[in-house]
OpenMM code with the backbone's topology and positions (N, CA, C; nanometers):
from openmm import Vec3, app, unit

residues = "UNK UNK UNK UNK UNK UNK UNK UNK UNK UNK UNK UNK UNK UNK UNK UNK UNK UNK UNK UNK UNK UNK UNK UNK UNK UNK UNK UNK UNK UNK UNK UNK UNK UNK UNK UNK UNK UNK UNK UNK UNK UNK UNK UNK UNK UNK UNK UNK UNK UNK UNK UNK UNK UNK UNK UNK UNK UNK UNK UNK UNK UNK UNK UNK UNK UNK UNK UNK UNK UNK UNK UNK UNK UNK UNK UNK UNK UNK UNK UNK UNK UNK UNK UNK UNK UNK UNK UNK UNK UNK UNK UNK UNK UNK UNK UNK UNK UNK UNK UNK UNK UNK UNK UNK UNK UNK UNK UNK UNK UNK UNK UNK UNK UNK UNK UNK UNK UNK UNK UNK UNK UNK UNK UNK UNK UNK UNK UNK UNK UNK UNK UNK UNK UNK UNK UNK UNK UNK UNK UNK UNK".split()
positions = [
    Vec3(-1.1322, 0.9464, -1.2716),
    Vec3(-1.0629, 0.8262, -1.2287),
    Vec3(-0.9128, 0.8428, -1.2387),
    Vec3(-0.8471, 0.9348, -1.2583),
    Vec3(-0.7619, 0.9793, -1.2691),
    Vec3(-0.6729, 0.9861, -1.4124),
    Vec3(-0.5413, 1.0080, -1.4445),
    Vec3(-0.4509, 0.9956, -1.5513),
    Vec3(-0.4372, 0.8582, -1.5692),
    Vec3(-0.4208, 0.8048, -1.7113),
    Vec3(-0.3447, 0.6920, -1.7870),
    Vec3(-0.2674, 0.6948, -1.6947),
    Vec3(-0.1728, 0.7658, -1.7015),
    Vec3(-0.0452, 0.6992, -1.5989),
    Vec3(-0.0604, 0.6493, -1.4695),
    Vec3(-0.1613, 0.7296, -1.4171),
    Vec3(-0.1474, 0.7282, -1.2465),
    Vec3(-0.2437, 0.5566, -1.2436),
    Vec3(-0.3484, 0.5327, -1.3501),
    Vec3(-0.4185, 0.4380, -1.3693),
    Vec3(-0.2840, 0.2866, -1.4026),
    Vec3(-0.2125, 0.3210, -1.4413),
    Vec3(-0.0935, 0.1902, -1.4736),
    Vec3(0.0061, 0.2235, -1.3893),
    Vec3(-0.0091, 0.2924, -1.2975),
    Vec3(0.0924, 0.2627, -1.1960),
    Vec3(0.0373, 0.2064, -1.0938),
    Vec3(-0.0911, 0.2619, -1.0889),
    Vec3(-0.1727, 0.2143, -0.9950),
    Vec3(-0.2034, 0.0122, -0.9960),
    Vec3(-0.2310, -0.0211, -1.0851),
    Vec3(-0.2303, -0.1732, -1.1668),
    Vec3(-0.1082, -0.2020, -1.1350),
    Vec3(0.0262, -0.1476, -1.1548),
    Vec3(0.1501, -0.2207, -1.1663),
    Vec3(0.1529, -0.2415, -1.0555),
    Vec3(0.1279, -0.1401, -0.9344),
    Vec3(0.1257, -0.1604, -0.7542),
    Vec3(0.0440, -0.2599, -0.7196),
    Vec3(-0.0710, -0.3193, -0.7769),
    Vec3(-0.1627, -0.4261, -0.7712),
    Vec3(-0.0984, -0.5823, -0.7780),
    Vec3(-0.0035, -0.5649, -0.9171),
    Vec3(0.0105, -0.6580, -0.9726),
    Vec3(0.1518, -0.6852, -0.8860),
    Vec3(0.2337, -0.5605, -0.8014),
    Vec3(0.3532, -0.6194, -0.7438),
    Vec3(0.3029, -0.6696, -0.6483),
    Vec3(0.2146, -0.6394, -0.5009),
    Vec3(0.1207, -0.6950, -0.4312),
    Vec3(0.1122, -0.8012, -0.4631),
    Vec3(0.0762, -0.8424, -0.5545),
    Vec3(-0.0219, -0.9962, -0.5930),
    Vec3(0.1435, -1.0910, -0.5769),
    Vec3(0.2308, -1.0316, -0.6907),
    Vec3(0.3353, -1.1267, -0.6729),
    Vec3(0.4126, -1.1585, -0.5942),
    Vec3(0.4393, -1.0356, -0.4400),
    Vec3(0.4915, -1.0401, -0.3346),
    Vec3(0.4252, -1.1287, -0.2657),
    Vec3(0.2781, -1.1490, -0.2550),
    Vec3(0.1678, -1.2468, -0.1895),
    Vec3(0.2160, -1.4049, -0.2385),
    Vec3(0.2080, -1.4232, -0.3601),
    Vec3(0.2438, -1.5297, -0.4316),
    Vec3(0.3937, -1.5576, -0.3913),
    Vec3(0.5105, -1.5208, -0.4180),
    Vec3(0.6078, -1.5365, -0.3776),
    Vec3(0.5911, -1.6305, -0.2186),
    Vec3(0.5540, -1.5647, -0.1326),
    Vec3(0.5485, -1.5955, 0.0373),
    Vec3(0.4598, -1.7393, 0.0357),
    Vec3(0.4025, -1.7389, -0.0786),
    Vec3(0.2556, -1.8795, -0.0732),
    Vec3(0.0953, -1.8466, -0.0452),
    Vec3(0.0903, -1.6919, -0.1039),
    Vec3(-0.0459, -1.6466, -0.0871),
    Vec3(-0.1008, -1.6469, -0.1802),
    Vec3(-0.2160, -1.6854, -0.2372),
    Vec3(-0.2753, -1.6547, -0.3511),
    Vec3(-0.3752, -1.5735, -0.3323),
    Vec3(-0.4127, -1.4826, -0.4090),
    Vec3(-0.5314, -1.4073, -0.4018),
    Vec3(-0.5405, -1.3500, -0.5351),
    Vec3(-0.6925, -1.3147, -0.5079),
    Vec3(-0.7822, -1.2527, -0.6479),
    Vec3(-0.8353, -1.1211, -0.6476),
    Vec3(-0.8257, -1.0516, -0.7646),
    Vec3(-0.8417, -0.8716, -0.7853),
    Vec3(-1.0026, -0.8774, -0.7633),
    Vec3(-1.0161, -0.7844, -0.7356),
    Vec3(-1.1663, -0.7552, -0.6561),
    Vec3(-1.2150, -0.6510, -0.7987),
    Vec3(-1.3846, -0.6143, -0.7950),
    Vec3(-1.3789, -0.5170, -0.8875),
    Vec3(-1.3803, -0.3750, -0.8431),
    Vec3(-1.3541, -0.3156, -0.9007),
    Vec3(-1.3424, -0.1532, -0.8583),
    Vec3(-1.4342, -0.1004, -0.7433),
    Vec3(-1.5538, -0.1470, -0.7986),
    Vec3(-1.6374, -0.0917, -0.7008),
    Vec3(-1.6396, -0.1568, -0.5756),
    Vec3(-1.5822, -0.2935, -0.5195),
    Vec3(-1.4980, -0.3093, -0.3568),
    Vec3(-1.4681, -0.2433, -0.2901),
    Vec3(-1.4385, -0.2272, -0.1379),
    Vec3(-1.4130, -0.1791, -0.0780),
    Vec3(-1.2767, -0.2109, -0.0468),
    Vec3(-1.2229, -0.3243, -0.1107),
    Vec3(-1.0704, -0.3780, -0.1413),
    Vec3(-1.0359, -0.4072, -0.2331),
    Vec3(-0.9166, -0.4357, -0.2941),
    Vec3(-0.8800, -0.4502, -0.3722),
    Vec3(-0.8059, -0.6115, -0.3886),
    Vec3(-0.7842, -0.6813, -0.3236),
    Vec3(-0.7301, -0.8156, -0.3350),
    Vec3(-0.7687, -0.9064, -0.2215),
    Vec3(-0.7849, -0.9803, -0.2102),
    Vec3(-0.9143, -1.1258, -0.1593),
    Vec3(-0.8000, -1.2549, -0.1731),
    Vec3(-0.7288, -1.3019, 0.0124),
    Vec3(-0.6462, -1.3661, -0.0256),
    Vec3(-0.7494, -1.4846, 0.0093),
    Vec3(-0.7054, -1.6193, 0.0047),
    Vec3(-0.7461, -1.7530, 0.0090),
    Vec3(-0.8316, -1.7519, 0.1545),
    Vec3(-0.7274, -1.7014, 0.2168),
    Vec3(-0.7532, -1.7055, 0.4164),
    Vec3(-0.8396, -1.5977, 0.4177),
    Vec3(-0.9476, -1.5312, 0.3001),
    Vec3(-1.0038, -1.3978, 0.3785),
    Vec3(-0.9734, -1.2780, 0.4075),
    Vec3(-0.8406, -1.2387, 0.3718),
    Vec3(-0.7664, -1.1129, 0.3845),
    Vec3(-0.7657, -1.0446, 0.3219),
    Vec3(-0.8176, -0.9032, 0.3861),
    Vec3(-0.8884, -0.8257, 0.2872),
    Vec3(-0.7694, -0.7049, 0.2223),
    Vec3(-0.7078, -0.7039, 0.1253),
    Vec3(-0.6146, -0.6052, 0.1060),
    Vec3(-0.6460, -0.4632, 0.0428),
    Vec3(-0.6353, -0.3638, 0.0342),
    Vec3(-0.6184, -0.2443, 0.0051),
    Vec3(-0.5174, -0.1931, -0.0423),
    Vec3(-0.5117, -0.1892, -0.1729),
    Vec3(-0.3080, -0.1504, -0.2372),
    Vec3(-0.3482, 0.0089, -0.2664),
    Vec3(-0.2316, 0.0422, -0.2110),
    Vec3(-0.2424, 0.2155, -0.2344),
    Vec3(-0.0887, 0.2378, -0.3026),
    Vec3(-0.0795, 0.3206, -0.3865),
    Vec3(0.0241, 0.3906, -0.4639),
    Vec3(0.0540, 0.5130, -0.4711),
    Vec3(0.2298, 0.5697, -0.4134),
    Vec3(0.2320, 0.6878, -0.4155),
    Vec3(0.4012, 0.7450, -0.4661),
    Vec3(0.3676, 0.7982, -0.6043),
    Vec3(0.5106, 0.8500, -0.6439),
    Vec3(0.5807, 0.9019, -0.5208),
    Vec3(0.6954, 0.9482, -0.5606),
    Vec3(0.7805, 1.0385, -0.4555),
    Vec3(0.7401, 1.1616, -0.4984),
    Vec3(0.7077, 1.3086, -0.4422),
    Vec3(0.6770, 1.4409, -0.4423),
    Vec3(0.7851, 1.5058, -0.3785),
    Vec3(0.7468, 1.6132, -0.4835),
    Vec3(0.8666, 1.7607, -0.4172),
    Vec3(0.7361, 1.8633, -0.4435),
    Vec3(0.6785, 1.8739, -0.3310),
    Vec3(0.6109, 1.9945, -0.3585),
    Vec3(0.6719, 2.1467, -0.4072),
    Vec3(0.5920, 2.2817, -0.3959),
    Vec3(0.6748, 2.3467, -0.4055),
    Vec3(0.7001, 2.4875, -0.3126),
    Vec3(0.6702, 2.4261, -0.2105),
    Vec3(0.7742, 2.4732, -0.0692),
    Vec3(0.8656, 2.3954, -0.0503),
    Vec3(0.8804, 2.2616, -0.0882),
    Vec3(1.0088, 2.2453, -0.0969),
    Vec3(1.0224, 2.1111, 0.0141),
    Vec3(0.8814, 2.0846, 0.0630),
    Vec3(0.8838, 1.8922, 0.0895),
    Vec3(0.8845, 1.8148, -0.0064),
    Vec3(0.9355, 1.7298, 0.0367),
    Vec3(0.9564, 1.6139, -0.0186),
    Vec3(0.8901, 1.4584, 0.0580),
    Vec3(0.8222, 1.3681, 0.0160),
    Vec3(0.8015, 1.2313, 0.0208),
    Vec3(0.7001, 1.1693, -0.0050),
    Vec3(0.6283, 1.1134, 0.0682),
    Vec3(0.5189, 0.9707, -0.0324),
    Vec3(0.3229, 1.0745, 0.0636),
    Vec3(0.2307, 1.0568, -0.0747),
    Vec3(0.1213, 1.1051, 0.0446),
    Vec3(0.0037, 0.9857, -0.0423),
    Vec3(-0.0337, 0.9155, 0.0714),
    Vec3(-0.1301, 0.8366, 0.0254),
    Vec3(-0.2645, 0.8239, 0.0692),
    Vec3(-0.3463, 0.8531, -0.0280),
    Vec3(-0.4876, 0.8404, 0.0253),
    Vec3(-0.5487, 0.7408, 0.0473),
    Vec3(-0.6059, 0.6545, 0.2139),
    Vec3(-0.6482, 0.5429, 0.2105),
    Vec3(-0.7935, 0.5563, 0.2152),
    Vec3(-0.8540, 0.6764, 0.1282),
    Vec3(-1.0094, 0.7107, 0.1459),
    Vec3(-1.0504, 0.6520, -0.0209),
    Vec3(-1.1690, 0.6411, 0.0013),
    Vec3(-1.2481, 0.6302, -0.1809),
    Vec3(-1.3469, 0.7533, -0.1757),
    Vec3(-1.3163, 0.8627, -0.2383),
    Vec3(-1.4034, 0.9934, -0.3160),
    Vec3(-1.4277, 1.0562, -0.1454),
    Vec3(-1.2901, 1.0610, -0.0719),
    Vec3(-1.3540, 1.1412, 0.0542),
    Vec3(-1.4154, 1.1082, 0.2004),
    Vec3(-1.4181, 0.9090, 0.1564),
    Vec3(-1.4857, 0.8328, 0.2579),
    Vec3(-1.3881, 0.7900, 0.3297),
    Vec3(-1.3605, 0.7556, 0.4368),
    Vec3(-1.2599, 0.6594, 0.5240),
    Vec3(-1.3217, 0.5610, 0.5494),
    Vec3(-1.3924, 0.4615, 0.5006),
    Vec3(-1.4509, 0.3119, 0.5434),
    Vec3(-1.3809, 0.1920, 0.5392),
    Vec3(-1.3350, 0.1650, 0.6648),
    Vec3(-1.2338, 0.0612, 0.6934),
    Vec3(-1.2806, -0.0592, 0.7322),
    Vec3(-1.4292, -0.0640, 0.7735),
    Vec3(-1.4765, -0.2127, 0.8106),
    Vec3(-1.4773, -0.3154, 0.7125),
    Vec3(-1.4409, -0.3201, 0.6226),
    Vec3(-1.4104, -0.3775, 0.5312),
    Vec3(-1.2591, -0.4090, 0.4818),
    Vec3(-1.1978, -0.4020, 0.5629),
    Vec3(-1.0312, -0.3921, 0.4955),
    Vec3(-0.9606, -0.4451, 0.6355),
    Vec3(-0.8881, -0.5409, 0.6061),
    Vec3(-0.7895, -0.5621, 0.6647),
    Vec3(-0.6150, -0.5125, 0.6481),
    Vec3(-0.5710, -0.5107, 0.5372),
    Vec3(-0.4923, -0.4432, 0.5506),
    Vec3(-0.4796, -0.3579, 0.4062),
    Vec3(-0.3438, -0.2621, 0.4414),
    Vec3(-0.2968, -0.1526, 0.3410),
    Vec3(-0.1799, -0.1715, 0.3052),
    Vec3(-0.1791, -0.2079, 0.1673),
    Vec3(-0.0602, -0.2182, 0.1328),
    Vec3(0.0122, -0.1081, 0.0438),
    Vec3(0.0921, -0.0122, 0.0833),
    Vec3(0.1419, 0.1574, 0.0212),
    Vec3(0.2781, 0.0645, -0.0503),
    Vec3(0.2624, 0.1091, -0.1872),
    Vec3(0.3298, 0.0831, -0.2467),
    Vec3(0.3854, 0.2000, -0.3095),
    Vec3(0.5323, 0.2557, -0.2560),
    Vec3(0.6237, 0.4110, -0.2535),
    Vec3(0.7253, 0.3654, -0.3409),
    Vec3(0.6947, 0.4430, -0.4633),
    Vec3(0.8305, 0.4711, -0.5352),
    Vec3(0.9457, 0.5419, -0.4983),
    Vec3(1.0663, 0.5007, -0.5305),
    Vec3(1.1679, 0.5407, -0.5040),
    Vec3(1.2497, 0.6700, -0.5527),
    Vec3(1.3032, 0.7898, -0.4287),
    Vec3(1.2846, 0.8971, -0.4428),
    Vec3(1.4173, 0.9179, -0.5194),
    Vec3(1.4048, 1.0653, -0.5712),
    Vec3(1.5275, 1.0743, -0.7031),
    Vec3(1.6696, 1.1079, -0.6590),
    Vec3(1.6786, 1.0999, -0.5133),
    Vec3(1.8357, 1.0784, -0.4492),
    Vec3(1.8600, 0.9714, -0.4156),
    Vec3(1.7814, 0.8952, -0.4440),
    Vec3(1.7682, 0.7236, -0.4426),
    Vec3(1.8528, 0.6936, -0.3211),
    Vec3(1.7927, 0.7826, -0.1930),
    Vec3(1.8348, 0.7753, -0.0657),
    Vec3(1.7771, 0.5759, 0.0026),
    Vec3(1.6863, 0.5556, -0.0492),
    Vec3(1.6847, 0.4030, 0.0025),
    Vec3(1.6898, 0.3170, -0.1390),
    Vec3(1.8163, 0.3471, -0.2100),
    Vec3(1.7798, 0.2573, -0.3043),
    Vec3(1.6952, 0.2930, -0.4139),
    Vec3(1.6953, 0.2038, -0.5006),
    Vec3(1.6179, 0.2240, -0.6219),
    Vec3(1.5136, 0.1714, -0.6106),
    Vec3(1.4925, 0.0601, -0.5360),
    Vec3(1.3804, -0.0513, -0.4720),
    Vec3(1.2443, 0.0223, -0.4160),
    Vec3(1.1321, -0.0169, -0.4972),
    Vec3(1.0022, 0.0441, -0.4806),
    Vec3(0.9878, -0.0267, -0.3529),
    Vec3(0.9266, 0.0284, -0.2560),
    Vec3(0.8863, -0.0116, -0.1404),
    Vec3(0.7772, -0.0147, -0.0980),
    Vec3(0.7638, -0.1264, -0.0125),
    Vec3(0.5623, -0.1263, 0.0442),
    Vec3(0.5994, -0.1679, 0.1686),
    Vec3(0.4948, -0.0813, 0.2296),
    Vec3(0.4369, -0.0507, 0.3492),
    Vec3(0.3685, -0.1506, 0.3681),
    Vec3(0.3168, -0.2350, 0.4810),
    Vec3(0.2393, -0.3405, 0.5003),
    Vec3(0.1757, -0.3011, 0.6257),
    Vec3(0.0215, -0.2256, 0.6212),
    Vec3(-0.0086, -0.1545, 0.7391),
    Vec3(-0.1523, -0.1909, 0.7655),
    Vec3(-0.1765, -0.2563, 0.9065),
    Vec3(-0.3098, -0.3397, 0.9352),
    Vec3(-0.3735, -0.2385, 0.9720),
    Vec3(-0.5033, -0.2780, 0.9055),
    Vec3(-0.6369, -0.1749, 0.9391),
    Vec3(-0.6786, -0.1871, 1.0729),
    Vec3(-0.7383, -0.0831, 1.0889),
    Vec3(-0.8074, 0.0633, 1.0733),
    Vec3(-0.6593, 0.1567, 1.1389),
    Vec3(-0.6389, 0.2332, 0.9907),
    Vec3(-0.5409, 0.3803, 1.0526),
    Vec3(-0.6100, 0.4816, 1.0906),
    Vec3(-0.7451, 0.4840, 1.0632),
    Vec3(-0.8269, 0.6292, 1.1097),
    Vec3(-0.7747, 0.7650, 1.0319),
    Vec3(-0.7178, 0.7463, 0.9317),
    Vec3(-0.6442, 0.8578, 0.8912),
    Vec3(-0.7155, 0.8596, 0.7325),
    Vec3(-0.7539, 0.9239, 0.6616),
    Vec3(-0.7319, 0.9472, 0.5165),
    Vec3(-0.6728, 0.9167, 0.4404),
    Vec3(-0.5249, 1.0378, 0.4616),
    Vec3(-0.4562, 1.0433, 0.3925),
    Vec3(-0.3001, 1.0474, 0.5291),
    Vec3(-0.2307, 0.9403, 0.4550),
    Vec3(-0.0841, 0.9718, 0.5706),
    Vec3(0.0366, 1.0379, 0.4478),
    Vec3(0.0599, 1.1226, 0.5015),
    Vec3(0.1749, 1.1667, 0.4396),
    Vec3(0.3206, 1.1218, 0.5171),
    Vec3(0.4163, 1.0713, 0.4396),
    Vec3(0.5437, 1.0281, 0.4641),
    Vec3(0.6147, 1.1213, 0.4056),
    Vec3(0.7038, 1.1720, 0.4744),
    Vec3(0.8233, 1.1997, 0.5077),
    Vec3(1.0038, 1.1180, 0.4290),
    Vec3(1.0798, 1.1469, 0.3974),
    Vec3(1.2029, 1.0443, 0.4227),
    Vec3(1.1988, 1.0189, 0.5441),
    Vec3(1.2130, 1.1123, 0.6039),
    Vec3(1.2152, 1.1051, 0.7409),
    Vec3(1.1494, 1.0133, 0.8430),
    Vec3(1.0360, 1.0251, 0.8191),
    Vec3(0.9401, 0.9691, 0.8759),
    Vec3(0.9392, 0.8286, 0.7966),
    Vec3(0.9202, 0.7640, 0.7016),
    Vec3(0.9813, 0.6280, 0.6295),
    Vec3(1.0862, 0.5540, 0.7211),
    Vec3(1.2158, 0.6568, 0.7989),
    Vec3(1.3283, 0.6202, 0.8447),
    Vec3(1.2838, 0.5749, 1.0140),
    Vec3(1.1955, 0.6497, 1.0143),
    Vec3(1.1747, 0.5856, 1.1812),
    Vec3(1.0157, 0.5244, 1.1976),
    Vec3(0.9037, 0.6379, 1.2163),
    Vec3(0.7697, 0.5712, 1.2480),
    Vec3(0.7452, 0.4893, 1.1632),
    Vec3(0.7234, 0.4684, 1.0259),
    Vec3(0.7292, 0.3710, 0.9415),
    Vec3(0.8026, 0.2566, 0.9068),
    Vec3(0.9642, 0.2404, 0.9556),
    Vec3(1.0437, 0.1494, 0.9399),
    Vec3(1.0228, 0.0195, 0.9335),
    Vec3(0.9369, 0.0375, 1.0365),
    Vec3(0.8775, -0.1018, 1.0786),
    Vec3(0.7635, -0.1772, 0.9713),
    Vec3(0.6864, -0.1132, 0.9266),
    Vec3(0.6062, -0.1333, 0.8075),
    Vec3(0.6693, -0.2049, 0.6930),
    Vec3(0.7573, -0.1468, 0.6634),
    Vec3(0.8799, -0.1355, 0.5438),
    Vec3(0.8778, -0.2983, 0.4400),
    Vec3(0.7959, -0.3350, 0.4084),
    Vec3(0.8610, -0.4721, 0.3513),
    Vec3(0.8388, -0.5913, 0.4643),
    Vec3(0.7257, -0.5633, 0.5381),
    Vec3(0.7176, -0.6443, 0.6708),
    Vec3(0.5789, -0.7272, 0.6586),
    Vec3(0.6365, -0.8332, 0.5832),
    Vec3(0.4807, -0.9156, 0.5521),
    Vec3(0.4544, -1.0287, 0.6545),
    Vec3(0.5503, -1.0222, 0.7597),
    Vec3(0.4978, -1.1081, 0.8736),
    Vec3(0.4134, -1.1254, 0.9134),
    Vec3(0.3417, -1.0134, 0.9702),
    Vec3(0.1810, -1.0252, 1.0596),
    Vec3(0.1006, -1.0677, 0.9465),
    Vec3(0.0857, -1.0147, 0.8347),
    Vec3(-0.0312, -1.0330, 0.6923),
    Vec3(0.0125, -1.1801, 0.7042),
    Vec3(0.1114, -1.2546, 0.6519),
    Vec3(0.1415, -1.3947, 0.6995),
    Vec3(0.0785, -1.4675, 0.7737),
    Vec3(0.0922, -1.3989, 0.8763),
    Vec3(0.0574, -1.5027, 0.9783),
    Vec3(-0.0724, -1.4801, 1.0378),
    Vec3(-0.1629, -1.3363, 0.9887),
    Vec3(-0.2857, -1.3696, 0.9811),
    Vec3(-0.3775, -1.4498, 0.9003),
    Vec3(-0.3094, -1.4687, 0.7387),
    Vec3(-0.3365, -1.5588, 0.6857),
    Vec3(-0.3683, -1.7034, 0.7194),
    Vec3(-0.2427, -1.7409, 0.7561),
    Vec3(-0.2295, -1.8965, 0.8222),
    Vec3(-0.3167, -1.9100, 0.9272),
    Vec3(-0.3532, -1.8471, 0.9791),
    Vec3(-0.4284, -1.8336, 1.1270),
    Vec3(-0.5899, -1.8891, 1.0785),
    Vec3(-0.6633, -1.8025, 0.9662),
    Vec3(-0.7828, -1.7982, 0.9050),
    Vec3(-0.7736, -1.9153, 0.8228),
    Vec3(-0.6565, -1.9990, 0.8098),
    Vec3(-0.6904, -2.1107, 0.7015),
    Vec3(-0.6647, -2.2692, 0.7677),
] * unit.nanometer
topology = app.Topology()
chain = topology.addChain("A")
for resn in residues:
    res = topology.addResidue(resn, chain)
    for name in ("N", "CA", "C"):
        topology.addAtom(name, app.Element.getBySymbol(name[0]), res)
């Protein structure tokens, strides 16, 4: 199940989720492990919080790689969205500010690896963008 650490960072990414939700006027409730999501808002919205330090491999990339699989599976009929919650990298090129991705299911992908680079353009848009999750909410309630 992984490291202590990676296990309370993983929770702390849960628990910023929950309060970013709350903040906007969402309430929702932690699911148990064995879910296929992880947070259950009021309106039905099925969330998925994923967590990913910043990496420097050692060829010498750098940025965020997140797995949206459980033990190898990609099962998305169950999930509405993904919320990547990316720590902030150690040239603190965007800031010190942990950042989340707000990305509606199905990506068909596993695992997406980010880039700075890629954060700066294909992802930008993701970035802290709780509009659509919003307003699918309101829609279902």
């Amino acid at each position: 199940m992984g490291n202590r650490a990676s296990q309370t960072a993983w929770r702390r990414a849960e628990t910023k989720v929950r309060n970013f939700l709350r903040y906007r006027g969402v309430d929702s409730t932690r699911q148990s492990f064995a879910s296929e999501y992880d947070l259950l808002t009021v309106g039905g919205q099925k969330i998925e919080v994923k967590w990913s330090s910043f990496l420097t491999k050692a060829d010498g990339w750098q940025g965020w790689v997140i797995n949206a699989h459980r033990h190898s599976i990609l099962d998305e009929s169950n999930v509405n969205w993904y919320t990547a919650v990316i720590g902030s990298d150690p040239t603190h090129l965007f800031g010190n500010a942990v950042l989340t991705l707000i990305i509606p299911a199905p990506i068909q992908k596993k695992t997406l690896v980010i880039s700075p680079r890629s954060l700066a353009t294909r992802w930008a848009g993701y970035v802290n963008n709780w509009r659509e999750l919003l307003q699918a909410e309101q829609a279902a309630l």
